[in-house]
C-alpha positions, 0 to 999 in steps of 0.5 A: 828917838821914841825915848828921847822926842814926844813929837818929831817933825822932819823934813815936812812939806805940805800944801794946800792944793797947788800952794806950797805952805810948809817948806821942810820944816822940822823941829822935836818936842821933847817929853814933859817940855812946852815948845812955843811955835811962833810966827806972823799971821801966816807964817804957817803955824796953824798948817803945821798943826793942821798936818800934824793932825793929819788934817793935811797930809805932808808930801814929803817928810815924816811925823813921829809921834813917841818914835812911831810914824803918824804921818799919813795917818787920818785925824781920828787914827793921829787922836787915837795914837795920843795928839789932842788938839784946842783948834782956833777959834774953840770949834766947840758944839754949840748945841750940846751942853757942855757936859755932852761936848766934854763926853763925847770926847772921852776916850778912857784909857788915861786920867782925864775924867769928867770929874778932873776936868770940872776939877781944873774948871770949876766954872764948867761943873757950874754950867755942865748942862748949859749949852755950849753955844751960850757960854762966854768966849772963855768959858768956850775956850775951857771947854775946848782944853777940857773936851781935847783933855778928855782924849787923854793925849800924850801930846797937847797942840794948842792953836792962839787959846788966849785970841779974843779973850780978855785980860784976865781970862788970857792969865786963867788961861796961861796958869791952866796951860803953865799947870798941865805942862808942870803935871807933865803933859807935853804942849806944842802952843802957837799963840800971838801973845809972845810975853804969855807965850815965852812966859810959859816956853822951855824951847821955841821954835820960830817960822816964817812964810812956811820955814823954820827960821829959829829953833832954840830954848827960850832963854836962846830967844830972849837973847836974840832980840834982833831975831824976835824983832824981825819976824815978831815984830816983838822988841 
């Protein structure tokens, strides 16, 4: 498995106090892919990202990050070990410029640098001592990839990057996505944008009210449209 899978969810349960969200979910992302995790408005995507992170640990089940255990692990230990995370809503500081956001962030032993970040966003090294709270929504979402960037991660997890941003910030947004995947970095993306989405996809996996109810390659759920219908509401 540690050679085969980036990421491996099996069997995961996870609550929120008495509230049983994720129902023995398990799906694999493997090296280099972009796995597309899809669903309605709480079906339980985020929550998976959230356990993932650690944000929530799983009562039952495990997470295996390149065949070692990360389930249980704390945010800071799962960051570490290599998962990055874009959160939704962007979460950026909003009192620090934006080249302090990015800083505070780096961990320096792959190669993400300041530099290579301005490089993918040339906006950024136009405004890297503007406050991150004057930005625009799609000059915070750059911030926001390229702060989790910064982290190095073997992993990227994604959470709804094109919510609120306009037509052409949302198709900056998806080459930025399509060209870190194609540089091999391995993308878990949940994202309400399903053309955008299956657009950039290798595998899908598809969730509703806290199950794995699909999982498949794209070209699989394409096929499917009754499928796609029914819990997308897509087709």
């Amino acid at each position: 498995m540690a050679n085969e899978t980036a990421l491996a969810l099996s069997e995961v349960d996870s609550f929120y106090g008495d509230s049983h969200v994720l129902h023995g979910v398990g799906f694999a992302l493997a090296p280099g892919r972009l796995l597309a995790l899809l669903g309605r408005n709480g079906a339980g995507k985020t929550t998976c990202l959230s356990t993932i992170m650690g944000f929530l640990r799983p009562r039952r089940g495990e997470i295996r990050l390149f065949g070692e255990r990360i389930s249980g692990c704390a945010p800071e230990v799962v960051s570490r070990r290599g998962v990055g995370l874009v959160p939704q809503g962007r979460r950026v500081f909003r009192s620090l410029t934006v080249r302090e956001n990015l800083a505070v962030a780096a961990r320096g032993r792959g190669g993400w640098t300041l530099d290579s970040v301005y490089d993918l966003f040339p906006r950024l090294r136009e405004r890297h001592a503007q406050l991150a709270g004057s930005l625009s929504g799609g000059e915070q979402q750059m911030l926001a990839i390229g702060r989790a960037l910064m982290g190095n991660p073997r992993v990227l997890l994604l959470d709804e990057p094109s919510e609120g941003l306009a037509p052409q910030m949302v198709a900056e947004v998806g080459r930025t996505i399509g060209l870190l995947n194609a540089e091999g970095l391995s993308i878990v993306l949940v994202e309400q944008n399903v053309k955008m989405t299956l657009g950039l996809a290798h595998d899908v996996v598809i969730i509703n009210t806290g199950a794995v109810v699909f999982e498949g390659t794209v070209e699989e759920a394409q096929r499917d449209e009754t499928r796609l219908a029914q819990h997308l509401g897509v087709f």
